[in-house]
Backbone as CSV, one residue per row, in Angstrom:
resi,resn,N_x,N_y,N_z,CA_x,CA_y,CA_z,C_x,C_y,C_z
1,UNK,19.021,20.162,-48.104,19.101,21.188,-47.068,18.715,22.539,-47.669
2,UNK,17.898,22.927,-46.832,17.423,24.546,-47.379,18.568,25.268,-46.939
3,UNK,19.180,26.063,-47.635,19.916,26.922,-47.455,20.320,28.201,-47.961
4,UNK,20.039,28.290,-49.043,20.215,29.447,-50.069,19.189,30.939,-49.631
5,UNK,19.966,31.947,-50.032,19.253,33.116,-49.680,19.091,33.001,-48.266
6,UNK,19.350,32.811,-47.247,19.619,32.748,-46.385,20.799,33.516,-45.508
7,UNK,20.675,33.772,-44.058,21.902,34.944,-43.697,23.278,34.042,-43.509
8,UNK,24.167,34.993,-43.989,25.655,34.476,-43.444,26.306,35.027,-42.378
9,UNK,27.260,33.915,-42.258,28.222,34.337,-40.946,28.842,35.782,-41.382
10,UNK,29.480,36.758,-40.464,30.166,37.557,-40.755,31.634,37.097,-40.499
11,UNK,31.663,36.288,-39.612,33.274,35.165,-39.212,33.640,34.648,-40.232
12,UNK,33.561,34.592,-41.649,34.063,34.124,-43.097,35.415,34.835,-43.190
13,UNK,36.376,33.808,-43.356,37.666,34.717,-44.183,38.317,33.632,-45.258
14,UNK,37.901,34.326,-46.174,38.597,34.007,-47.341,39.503,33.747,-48.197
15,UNK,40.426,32.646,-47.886,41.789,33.068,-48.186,42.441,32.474,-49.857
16,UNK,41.322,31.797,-50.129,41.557,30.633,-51.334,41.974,31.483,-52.609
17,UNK,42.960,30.859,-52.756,44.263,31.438,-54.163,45.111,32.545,-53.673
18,UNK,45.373,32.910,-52.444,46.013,33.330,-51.846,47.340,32.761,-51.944
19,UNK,47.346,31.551,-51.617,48.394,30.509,-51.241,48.250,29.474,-51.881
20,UNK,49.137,28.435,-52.370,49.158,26.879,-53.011,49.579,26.344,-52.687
21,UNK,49.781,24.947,-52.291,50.868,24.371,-52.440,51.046,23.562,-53.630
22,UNK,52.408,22.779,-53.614,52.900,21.979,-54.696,51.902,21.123,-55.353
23,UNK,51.268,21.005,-56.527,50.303,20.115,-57.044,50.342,18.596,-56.363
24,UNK,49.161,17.711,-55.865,49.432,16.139,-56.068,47.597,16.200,-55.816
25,UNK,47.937,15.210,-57.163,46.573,14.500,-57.412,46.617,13.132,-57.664
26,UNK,45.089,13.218,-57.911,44.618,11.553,-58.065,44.584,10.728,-57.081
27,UNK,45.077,9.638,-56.583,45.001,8.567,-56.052,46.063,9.429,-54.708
28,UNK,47.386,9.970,-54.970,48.179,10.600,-54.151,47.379,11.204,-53.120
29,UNK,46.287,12.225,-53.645,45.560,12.857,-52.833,44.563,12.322,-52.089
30,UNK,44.097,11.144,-52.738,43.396,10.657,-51.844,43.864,9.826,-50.611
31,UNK,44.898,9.511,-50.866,45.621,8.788,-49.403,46.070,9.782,-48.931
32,UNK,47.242,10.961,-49.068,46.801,11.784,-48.138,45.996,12.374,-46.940
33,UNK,44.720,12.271,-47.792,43.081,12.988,-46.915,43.167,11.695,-46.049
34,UNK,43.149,10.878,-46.818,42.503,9.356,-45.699,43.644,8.971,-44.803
35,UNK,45.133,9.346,-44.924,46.373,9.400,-43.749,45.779,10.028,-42.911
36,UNK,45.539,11.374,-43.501,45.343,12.721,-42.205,44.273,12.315,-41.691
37,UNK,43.074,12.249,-41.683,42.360,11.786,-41.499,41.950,10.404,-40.091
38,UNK,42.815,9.723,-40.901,43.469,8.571,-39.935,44.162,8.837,-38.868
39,UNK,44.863,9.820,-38.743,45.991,9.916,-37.993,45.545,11.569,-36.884
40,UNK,44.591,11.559,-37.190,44.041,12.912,-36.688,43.563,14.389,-37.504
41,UNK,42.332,14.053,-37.779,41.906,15.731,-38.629,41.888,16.594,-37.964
42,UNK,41.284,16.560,-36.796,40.957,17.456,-35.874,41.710,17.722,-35.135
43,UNK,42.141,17.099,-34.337,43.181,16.888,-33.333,44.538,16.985,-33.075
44,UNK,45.236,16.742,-34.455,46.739,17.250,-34.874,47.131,18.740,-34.272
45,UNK,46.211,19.594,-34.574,46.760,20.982,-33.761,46.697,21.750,-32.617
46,UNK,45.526,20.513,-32.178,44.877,20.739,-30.949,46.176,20.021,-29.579
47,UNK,46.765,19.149,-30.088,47.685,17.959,-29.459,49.015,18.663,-29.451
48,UNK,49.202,19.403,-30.528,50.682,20.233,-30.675,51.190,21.487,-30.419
49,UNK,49.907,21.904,-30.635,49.824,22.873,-30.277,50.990,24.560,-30.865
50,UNK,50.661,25.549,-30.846,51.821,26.439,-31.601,52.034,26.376,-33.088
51,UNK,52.552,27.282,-33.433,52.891,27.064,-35.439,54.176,26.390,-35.284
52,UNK,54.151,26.323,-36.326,55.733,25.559,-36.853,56.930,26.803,-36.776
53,UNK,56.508,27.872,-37.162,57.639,28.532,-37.223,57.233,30.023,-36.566
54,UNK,56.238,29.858,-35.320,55.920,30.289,-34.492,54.786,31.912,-35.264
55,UNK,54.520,31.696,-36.409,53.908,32.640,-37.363,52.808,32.420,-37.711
56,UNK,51.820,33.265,-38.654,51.042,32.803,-39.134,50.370,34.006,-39.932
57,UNK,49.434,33.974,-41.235,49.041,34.906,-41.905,47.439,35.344,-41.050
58,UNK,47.772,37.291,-41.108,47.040,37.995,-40.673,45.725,38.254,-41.448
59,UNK,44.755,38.364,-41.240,43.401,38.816,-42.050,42.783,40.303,-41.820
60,UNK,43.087,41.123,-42.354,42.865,42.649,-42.132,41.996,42.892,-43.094
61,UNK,41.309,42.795,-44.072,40.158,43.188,-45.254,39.228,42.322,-44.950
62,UNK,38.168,43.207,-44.955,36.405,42.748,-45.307,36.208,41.296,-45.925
63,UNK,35.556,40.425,-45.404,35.324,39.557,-46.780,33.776,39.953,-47.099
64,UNK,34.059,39.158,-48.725,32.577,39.321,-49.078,32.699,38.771,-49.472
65,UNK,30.977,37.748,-49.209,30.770,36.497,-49.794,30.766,36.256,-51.671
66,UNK,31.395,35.704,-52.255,31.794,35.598,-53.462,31.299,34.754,-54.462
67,UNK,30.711,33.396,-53.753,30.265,32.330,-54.848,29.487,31.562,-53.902
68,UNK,28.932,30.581,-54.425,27.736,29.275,-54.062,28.583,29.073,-53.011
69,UNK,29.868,28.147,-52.709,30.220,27.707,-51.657,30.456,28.387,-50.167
70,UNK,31.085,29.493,-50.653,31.499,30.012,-49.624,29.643,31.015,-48.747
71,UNK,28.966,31.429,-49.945,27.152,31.472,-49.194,27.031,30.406,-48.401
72,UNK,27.233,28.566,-48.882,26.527,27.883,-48.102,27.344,28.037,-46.941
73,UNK,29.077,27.555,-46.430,29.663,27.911,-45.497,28.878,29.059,-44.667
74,UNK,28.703,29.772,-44.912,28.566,31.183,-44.538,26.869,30.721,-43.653
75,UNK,26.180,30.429,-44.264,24.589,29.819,-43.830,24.877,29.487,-42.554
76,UNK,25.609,27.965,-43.291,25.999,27.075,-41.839,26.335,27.767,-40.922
77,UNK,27.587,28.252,-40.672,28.208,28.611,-39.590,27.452,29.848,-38.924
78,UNK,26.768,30.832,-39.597,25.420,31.348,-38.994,24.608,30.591,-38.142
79,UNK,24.266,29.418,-38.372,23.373,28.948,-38.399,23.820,28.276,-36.982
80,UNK,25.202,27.870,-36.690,25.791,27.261,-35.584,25.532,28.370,-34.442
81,UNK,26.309,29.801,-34.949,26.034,30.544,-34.599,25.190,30.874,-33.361
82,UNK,23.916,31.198,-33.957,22.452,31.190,-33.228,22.498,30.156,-32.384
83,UNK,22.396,29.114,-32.810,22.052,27.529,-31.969,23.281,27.749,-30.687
84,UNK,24.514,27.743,-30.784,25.016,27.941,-29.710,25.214,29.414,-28.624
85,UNK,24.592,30.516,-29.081,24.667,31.347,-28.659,23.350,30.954,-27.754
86,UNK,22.334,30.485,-27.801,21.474,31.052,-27.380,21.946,29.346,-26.075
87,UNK,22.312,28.290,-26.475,22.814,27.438,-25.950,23.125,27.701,-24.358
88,UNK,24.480,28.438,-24.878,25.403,29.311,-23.745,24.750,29.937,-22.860
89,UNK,23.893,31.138,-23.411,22.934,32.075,-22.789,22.057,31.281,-21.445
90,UNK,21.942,30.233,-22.126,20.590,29.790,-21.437,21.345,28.785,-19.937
91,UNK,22.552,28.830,-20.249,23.541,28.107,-18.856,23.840,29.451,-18.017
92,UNK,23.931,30.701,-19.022,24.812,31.781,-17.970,25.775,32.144,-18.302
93,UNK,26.148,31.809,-19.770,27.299,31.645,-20.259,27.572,32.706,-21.787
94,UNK,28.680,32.997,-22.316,28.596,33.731,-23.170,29.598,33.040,-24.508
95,UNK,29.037,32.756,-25.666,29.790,32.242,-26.154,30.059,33.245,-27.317
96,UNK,31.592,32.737,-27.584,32.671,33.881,-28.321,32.442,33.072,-29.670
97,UNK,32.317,33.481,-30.842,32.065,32.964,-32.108,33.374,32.658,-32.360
98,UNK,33.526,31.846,-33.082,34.685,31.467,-33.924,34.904,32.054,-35.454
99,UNK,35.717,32.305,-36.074,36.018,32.685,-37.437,36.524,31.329,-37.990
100,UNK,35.931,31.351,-39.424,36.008,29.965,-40.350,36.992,30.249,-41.554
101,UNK,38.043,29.940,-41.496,39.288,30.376,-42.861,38.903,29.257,-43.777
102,UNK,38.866,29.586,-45.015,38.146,28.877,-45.712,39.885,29.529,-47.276
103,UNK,40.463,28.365,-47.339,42.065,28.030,-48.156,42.122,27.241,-49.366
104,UNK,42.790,27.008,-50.134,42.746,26.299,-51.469,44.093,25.960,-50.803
105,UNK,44.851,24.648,-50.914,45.976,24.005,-51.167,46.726,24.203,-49.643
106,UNK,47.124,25.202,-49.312,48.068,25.550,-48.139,47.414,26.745,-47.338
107,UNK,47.821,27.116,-46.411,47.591,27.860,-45.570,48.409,27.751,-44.298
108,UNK,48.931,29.202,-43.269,49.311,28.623,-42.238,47.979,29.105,-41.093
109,UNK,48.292,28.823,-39.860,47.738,29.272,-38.564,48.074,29.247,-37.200
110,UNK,47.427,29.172,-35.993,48.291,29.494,-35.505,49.055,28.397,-34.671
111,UNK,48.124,27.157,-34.865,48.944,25.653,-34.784,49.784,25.363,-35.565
112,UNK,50.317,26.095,-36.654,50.965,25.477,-37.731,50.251,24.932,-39.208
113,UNK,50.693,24.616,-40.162,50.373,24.882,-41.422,49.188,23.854,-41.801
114,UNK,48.527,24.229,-42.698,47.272,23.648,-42.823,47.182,23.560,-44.369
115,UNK,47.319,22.530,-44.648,46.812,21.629,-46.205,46.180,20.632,-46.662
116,UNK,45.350,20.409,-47.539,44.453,19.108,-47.778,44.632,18.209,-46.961
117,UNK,46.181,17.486,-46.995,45.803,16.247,-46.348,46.148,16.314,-44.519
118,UNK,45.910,17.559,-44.006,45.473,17.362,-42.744,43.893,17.492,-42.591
119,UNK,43.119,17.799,-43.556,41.936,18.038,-43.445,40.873,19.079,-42.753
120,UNK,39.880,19.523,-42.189,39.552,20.480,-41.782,39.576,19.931,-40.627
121,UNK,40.091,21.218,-39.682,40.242,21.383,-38.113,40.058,22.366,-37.579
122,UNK,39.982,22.639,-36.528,39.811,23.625,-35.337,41.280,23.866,-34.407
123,UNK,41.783,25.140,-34.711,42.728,25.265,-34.177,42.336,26.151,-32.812
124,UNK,42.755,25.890,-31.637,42.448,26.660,-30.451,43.255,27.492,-29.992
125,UNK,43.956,27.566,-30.833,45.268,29.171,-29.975,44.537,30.226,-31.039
126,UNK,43.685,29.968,-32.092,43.587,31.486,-32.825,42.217,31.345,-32.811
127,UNK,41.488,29.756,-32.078,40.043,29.841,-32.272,39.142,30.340,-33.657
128,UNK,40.154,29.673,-34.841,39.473,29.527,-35.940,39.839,27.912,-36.402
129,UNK,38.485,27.720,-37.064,38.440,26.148,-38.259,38.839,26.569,-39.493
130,UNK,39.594,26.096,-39.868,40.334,25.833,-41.078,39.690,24.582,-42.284
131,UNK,39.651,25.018,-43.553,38.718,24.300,-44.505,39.281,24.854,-45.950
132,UNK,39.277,23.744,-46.523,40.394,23.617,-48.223,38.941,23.094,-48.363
133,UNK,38.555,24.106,-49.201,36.750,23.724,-49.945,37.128,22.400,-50.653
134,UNK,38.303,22.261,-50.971,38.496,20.858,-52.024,37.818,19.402,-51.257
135,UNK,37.736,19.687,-49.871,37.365,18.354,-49.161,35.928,17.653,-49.355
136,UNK,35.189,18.928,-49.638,34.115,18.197,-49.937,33.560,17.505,-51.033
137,UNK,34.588,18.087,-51.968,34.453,16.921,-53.381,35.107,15.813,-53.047
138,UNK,36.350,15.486,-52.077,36.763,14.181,-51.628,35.830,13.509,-50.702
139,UNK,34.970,14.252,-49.787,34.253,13.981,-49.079,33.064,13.254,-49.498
140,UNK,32.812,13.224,-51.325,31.577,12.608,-51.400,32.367,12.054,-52.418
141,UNK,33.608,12.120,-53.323,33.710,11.277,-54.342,34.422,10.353,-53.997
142,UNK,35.340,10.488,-52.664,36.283,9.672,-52.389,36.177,8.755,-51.591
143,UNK,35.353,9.627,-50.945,34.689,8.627,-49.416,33.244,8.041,-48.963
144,UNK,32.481,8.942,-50.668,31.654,8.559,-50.868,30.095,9.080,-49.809
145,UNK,30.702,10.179,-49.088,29.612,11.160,-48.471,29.358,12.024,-49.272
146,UNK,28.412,11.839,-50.080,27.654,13.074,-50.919,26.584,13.713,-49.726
147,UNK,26.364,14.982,-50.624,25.174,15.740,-49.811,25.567,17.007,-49.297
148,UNK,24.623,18.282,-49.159,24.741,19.495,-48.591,25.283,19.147,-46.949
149,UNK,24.144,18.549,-46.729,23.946,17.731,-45.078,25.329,17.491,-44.572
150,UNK,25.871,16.512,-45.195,27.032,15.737,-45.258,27.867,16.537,-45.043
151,UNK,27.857,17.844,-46.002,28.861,19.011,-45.932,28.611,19.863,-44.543
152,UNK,27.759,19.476,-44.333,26.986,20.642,-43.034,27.681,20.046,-41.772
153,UNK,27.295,18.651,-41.578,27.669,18.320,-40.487,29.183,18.221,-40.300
154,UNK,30.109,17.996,-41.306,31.183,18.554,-41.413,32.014,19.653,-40.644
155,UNK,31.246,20.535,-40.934,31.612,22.249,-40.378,30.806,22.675,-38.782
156,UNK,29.337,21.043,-38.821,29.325,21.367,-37.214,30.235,21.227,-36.369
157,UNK,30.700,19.756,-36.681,31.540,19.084,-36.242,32.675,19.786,-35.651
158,UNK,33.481,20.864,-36.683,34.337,21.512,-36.214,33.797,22.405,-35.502
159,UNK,32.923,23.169,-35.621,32.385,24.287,-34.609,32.108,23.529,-32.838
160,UNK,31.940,22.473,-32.886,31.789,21.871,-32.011,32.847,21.574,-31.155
161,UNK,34.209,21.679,-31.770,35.437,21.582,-31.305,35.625,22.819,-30.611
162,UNK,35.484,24.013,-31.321,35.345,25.527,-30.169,34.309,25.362,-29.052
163,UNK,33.199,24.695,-29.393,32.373,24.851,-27.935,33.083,24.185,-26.819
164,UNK,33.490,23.156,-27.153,34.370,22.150,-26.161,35.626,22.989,-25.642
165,UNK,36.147,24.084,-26.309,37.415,25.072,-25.924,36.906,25.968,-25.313
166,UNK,35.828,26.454,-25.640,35.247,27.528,-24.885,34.914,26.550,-23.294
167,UNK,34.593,25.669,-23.047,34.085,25.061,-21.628,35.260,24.500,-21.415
168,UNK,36.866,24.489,-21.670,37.286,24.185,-20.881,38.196,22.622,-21.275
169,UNK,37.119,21.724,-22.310,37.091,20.705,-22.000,38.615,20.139,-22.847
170,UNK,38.768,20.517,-23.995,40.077,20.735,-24.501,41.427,20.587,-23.783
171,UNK,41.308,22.042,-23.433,42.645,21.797,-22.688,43.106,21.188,-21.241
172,UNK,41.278,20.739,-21.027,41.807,19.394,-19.854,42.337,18.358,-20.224
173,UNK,41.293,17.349,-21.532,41.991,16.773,-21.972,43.562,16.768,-22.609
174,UNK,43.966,17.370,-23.065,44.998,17.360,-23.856,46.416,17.776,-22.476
175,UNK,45.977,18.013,-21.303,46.708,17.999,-20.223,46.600,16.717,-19.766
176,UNK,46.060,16.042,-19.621,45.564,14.731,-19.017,46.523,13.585,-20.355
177,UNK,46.422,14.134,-21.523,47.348,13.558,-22.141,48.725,13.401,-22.154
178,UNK,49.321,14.105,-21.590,50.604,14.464,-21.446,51.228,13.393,-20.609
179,UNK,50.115,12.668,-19.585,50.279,12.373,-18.320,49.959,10.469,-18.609
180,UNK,49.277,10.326,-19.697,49.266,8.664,-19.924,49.799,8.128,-20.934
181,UNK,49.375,7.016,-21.256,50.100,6.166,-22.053,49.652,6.793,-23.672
182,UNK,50.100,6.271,-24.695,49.605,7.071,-25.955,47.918,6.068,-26.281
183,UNK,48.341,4.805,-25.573,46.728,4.171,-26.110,45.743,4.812,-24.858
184,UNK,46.205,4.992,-24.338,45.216,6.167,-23.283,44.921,7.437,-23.529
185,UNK,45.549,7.826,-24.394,45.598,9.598,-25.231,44.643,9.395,-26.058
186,UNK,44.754,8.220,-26.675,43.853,7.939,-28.067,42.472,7.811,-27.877
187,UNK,42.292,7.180,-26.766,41.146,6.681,-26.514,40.217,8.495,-25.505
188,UNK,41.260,9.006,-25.086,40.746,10.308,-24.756,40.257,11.101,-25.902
189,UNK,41.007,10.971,-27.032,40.623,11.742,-28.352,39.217,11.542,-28.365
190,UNK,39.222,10.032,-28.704,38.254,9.399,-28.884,36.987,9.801,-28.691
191,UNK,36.970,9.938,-27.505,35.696,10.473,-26.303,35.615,12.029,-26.684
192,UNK,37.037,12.921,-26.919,36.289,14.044,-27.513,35.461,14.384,-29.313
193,UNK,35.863,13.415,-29.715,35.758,13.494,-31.253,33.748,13.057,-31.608
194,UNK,33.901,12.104,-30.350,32.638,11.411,-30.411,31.448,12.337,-29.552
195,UNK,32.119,13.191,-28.173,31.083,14.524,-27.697,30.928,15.441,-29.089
196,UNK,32.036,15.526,-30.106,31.949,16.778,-30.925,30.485,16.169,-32.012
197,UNK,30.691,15.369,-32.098,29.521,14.468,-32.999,27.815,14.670,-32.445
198,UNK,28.203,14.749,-31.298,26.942,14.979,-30.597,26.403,15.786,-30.334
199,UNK,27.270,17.081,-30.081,26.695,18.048,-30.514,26.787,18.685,-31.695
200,UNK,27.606,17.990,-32.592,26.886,18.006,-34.428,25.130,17.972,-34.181
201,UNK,24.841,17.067,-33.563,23.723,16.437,-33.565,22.742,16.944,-33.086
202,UNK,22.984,17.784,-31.951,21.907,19.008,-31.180,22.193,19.966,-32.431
203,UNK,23.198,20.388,-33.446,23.288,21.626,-33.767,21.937,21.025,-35.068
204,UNK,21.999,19.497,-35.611,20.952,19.050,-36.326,19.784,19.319,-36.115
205,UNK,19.272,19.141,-34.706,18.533,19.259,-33.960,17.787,20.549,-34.018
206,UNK,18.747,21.483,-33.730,18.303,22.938,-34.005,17.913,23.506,-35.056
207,UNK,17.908,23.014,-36.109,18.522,23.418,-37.730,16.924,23.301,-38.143
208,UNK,16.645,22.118,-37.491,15.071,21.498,-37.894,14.179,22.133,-37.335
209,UNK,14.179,22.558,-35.933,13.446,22.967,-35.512,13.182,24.859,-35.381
210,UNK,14.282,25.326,-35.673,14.657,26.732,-35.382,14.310,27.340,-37.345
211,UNK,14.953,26.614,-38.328,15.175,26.895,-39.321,14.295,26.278,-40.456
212,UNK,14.003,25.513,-40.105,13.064,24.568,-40.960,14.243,24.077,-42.327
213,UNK,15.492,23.968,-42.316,16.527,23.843,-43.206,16.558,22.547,-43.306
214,UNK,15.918,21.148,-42.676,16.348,20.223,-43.072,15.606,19.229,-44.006
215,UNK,15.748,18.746,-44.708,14.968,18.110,-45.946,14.848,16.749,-45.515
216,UNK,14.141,16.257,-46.356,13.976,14.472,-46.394,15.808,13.765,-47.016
217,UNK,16.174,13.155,-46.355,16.946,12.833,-46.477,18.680,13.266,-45.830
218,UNK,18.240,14.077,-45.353,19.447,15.058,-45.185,20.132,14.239,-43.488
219,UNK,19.659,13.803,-42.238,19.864,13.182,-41.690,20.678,11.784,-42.364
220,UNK,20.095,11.444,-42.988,20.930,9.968,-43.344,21.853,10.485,-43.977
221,UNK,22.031,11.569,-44.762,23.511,11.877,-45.236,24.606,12.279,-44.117
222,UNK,23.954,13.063,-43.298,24.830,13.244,-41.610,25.257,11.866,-41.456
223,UNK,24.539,10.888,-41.179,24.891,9.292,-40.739,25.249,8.481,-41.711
224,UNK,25.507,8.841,-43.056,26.205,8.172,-43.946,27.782,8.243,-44.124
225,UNK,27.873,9.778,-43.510,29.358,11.279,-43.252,30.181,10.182,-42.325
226,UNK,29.116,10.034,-41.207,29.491,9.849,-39.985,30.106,8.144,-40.004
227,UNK,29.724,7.543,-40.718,30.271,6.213,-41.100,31.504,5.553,-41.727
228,UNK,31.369,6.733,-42.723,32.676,6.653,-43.762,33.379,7.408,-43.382
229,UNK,33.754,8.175,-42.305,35.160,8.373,-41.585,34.951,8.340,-40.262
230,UNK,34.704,6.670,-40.362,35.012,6.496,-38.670,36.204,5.565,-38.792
231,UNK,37.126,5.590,-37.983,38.665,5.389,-37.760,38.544,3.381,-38.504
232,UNK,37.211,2.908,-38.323,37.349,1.238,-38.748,37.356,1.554,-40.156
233,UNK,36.614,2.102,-40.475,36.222,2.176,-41.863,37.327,3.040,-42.987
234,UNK,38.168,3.938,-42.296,39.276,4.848,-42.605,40.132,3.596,-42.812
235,UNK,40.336,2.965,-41.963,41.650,1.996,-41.852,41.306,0.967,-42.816
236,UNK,40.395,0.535,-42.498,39.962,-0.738,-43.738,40.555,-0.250,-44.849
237,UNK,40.128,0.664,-45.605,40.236,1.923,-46.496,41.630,2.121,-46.830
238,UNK,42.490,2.865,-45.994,43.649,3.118,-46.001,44.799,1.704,-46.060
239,UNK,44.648,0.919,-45.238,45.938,0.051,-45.069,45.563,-1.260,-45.032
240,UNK,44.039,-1.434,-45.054,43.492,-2.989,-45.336,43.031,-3.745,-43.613
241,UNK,43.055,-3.419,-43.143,43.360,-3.939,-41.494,42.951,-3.003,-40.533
242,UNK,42.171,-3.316,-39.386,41.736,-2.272,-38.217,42.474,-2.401,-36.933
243,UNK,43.002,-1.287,-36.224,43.674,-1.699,-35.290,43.364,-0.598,-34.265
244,UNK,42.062,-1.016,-33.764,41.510,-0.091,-32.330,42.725,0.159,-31.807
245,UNK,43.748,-0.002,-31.033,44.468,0.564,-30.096,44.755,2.063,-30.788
246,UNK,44.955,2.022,-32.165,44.862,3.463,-32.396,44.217,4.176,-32.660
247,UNK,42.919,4.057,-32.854,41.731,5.006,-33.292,42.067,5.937,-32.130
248,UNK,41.363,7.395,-32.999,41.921,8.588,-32.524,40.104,9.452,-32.622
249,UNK,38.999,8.993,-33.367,37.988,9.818,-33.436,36.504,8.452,-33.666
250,UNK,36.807,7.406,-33.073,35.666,6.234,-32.399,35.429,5.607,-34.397
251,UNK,34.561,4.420,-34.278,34.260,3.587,-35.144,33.153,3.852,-35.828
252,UNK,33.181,3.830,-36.888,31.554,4.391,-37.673,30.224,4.135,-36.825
253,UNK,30.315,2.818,-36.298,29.094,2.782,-35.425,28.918,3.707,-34.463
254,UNK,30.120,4.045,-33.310,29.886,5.066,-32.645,29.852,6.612,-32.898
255,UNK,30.205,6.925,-34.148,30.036,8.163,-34.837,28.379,8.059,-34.870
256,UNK,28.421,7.646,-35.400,26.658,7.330,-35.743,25.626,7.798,-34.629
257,UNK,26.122,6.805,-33.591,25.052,6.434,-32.405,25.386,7.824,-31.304
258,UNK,26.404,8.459,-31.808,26.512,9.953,-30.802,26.093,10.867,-31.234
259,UNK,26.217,11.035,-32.833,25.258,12.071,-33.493,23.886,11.824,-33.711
260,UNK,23.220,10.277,-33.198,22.190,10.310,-33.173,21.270,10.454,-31.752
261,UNK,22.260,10.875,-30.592,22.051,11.130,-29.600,21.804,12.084,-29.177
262,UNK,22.506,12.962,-29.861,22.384,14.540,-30.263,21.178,15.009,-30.803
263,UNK,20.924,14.573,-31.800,19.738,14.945,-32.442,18.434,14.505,-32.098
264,UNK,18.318,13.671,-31.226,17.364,12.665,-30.358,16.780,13.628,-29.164
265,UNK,17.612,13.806,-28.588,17.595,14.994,-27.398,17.675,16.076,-27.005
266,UNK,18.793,16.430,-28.122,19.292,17.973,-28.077,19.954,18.498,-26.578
267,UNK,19.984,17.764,-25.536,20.404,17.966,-24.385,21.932,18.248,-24.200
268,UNK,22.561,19.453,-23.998,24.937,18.577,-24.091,24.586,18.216,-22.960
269,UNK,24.063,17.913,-21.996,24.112,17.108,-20.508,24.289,15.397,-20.897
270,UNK,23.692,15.733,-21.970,23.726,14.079,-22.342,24.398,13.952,-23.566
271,UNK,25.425,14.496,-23.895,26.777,14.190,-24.501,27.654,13.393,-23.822
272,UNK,27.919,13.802,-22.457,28.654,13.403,-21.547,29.921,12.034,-22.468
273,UNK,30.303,11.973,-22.832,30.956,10.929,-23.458,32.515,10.625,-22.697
274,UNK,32.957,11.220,-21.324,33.875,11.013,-20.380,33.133,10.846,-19.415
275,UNK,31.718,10.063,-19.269,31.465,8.990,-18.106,31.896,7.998,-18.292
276,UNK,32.173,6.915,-16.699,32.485,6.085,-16.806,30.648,5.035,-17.648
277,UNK,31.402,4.235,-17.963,30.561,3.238,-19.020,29.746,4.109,-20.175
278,UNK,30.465,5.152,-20.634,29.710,5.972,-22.017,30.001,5.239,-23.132
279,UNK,31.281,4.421,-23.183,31.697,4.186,-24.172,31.491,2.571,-24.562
């Protein structure tokens, strides 16, 4: 992925070594990521909604971009940026950027506290994504998604979770949850985790054509991402055994086949992933 020297987001906040939490490594940490993960990355704060202790840390100073990682972050989410602004525009619509907190170990917000092994998410009461840079070394050593790409589609993914808050679609679902069974909640996740993929996939889409940022290879690392944490392949992984009634973010195959729907078309009309027979 071309990315370097390139503009950054100004929505960067920086919070890493700010805060820690208690050391656990090795093998500990990796079940962790792959619990949270399992059990909801995205979605945990979106479902609960509020902090834990109804608080959360304020960001009042400038950031400035500081090192390699936090530039590429910074690219990306620029880069989402544009692609959905002009998105919005072109419906009639105005879209509000999101800010990207970017934490080492702990952090709170305004869903409540945020550490490695909940993984990176999108919280919608403060309309920022939350990200422990540590994930992406688990992300390719643990889970075996290497790649810039890999890392990219990552952080669409979550940006994609604000577009879905900004239209609304969020807090229908998650009302509509309240109201069914929990294997009916799940399977609602489901359908949003798998629209967010898809428009990962238009934001791919854009990247190539707007930016010229995407390289040979860099797609199959998106669809390599998209495989190795899909809820079959998590579970295999985690506890030895797959048990659809709980998947919470669809099966590597359908990760796959929505972000490649995305990028195929570029259309969100054809995200649609809460029609009947989408799934």
């Amino acid at each position: 992925m071309k990315w370097r020297g390139r503009r950054t987001s100004r929505n960067i906040v920086d919070r890493r070594g700010s805060t820690r939490a208690a050391g656990i490594g090795g093998v500990g940490a990796v079940v962790l990521v792959l619990a949270g993960m399992f059990f909801g990355v995205d979605l945990t704060p979106l479902l609960q909604g509020g902090g834990i202790d109804g608080s959360y840390e304020s960001d009042s100073r400038p950031n400035t971009i500081e090192d390699e990682t936090e530039q590429f972050v910074g690219v990306v989410l620029a880069d989402t940026e544009e692609v959905w602004s002009d998105i919005f525009a072109n419906s009639g619509l105005t879209y509000a950027e999101p800010q990207l907190v970017l934490y080492s170990g702990t952090t709170s917000s305004a869903c409540g506290t945020a550490n490695a092994a909940v993984g990176p998410f999108y919280c919608p009461n403060d309309q920022r994504i939350f990200l422990d840079t540590d994930f992406f070394r688990v992300l390719s050593q643990q889970l075996g998604a290497g790649g810039d790409f890999a890392a990219a589609y990552v952080i669409a993914h979550e940006v994609a979770h604000h577009v879905q808050h900004q239209l609304g679609t969020l807090s229908l679902v998650n009302a509509e949850k309240q109201r069914v069974s929990q294997t009916m909640a799940n399977q609602l996740s489901v359908r949003v985790e798998l629209q967010a993929d898809c428009f990962s996939g238009i934001w791919a889409r854009e990247a190539q054509s707007r930016f010229g940022s995407i390289e040979a290879g860099d797609i199959a690392e998106a669809m390599n991402a998209a495989a190795r944490i899909g809820d079959d392949a998590l579970q295999q992984a985690s506890q030895g055994q797959v048990v659809p009634d709980s998947f919470t973010h669809g099966t590597s195959a359908q990760r796959q086949e929505w972000f490649a729907r995305g990028y195929q078309n570029g259309n969100p009309g054809e995200c649609d992933t809460f029609a009947d027979g989408a799934l």
